[in-house]
C-alpha positions as YAML, in Angstrom:
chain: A
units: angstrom
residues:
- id: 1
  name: UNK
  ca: [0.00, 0.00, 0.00]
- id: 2
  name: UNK
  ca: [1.87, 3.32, -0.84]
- id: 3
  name: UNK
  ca: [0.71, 5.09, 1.41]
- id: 4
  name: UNK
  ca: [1.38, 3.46, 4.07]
- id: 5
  name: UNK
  ca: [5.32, 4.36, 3.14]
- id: 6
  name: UNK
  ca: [7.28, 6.85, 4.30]
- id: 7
  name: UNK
  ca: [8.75, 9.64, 1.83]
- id: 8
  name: UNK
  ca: [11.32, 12.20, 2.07]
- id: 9
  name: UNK
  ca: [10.36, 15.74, 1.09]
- id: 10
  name: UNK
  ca: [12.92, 15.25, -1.79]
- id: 11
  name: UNK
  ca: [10.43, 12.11, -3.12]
- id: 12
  name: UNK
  ca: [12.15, 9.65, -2.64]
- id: 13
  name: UNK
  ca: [9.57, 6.67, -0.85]
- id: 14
  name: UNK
  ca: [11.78, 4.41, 2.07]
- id: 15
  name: UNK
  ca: [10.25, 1.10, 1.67]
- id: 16
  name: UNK
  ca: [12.64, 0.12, 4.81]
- id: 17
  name: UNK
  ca: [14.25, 1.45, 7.74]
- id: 18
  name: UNK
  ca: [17.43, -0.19, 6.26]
- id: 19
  name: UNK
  ca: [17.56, 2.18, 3.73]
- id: 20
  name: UNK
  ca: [18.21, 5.19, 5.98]
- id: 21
  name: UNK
  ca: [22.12, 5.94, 5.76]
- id: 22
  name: UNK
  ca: [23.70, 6.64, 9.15]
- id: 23
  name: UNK
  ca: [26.55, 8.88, 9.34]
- id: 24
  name: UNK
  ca: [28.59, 9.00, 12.59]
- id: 25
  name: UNK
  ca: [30.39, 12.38, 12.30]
- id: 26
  name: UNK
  ca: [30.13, 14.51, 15.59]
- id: 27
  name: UNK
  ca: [32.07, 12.01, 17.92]
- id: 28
  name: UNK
  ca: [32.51, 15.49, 20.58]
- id: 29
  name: UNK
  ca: [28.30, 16.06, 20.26]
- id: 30
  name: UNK
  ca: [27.93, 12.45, 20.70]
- id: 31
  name: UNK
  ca: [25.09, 12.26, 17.40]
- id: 32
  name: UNK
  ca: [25.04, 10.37, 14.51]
- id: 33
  name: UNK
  ca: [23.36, 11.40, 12.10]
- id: 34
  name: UNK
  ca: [20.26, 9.79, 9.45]
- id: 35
  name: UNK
  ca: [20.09, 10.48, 5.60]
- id: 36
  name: UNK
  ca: [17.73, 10.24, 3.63]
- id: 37
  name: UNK
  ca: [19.09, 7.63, 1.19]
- id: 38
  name: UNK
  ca: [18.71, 9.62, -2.12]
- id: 39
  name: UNK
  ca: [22.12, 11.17, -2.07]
- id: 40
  name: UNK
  ca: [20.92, 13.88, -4.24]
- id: 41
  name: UNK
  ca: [18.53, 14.90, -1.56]
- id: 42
  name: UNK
  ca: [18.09, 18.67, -0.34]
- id: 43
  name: UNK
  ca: [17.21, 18.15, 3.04]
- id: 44
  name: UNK
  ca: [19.77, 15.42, 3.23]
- id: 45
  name: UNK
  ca: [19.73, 14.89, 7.38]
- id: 46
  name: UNK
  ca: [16.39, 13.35, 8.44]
- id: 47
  name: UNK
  ca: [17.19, 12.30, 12.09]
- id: 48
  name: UNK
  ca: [19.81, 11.79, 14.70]
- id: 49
  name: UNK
  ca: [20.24, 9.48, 17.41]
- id: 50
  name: UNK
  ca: [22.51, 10.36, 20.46]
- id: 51
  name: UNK
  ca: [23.97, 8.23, 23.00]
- id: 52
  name: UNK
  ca: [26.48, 8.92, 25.63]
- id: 53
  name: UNK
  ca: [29.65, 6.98, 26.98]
- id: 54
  name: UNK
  ca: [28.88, 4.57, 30.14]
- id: 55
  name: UNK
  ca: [31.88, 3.06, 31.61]
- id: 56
  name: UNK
  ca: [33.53, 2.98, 28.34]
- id: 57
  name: UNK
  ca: [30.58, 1.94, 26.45]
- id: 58
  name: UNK
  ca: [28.08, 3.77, 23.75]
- id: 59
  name: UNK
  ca: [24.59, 3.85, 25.06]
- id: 60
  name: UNK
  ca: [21.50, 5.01, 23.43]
- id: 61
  name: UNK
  ca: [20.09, 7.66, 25.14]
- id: 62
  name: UNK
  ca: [17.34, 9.27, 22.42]
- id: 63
  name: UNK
  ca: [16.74, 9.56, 18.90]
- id: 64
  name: UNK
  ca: [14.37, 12.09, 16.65]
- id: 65
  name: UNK
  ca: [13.49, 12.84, 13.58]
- id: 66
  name: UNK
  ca: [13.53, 16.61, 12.57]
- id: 67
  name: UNK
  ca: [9.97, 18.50, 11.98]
- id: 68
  name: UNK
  ca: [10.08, 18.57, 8.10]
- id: 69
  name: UNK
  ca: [10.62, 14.98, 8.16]
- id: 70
  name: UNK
  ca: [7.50, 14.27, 10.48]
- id: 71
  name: UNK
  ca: [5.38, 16.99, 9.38]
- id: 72
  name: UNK
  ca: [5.89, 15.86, 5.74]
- id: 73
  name: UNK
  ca: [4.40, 12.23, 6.29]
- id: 74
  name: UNK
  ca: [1.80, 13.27, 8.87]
- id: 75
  name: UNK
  ca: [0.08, 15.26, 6.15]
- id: 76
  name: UNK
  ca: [0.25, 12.43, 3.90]
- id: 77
  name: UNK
  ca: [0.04, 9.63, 6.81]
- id: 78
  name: UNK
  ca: [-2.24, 11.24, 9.36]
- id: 79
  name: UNK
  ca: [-0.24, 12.19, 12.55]
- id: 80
  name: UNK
  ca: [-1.12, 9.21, 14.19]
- id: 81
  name: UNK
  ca: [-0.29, 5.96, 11.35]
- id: 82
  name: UNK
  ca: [3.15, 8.34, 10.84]
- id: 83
  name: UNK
  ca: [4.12, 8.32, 14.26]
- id: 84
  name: UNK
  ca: [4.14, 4.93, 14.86]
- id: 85
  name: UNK
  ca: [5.99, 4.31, 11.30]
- id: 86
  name: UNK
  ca: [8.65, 6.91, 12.10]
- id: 87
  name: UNK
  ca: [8.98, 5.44, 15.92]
- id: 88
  name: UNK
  ca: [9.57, 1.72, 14.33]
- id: 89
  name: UNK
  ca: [12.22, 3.25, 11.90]
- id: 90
  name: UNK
  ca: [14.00, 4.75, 14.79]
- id: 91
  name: UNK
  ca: [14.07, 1.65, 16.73]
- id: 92
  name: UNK
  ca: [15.31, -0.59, 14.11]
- id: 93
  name: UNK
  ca: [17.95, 1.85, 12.78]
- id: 94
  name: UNK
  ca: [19.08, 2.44, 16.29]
- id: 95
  name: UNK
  ca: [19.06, -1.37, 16.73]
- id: 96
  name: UNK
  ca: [21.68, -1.60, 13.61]
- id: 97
  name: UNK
  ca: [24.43, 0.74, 14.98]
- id: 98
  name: UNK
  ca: [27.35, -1.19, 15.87]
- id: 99
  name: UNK
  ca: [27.49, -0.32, 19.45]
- id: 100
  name: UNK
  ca: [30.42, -2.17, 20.22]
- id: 101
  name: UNK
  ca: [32.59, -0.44, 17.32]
- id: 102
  name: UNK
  ca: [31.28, 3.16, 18.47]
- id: 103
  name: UNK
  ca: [32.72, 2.32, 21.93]
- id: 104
  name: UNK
  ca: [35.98, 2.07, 21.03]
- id: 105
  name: UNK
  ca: [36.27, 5.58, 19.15]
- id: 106
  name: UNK
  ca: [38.25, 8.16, 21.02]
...
């Protein structure tokens, strides 16, 4: 059902949360950020996550999508169905960071 899929602004539909690319860039903010996976994209960052360093480890502590993003598929979605899609994107994606790997960064 189409539109039950999530779009980018740009147009481009993401079928799956494993098409979001993640980008881990600001090692001193602590964020990684999530692209929308047409590279020609204008908006280009969807989303972060951010964790923070436990006794040596990476833990999650949140992660968001920006306002265009969200507002974008709630008009098409309805707040509510595009909520829950964007909250089960940000779940999976966070569950596919290598948490491990990000601990050992210094």
């Amino acid at each position: 059902m189409e539109e039950e899929k999530i779009q980018c602004p740009c147009g481009r539909i993401i079928d799956s949360p494993d098409e979001y690319k993640i980008l881990y860039l600001k090692h001193e903010l602590k964020e990684i950020d999530i692209l929308c996976p047409n590279d020609s994209c204008y908006l280009r960052e969807l989303g972060y996550i951010k964790f923070e360093i436990k006794e040596g480890r990476a833990v999650f502590k949140e992660a968001s999508f920006y306002p265009p993003f969200v507002t974008w598929n709630a008009g098409r979605l309805t707040f509510a169905r595009a909520e829950k899609i964007l909250k089960d994107h940000l779940k999976a994606i966070a569950k596919k960071v290598d948490w491990d790997r990000l601990s050992t960064y210094k």
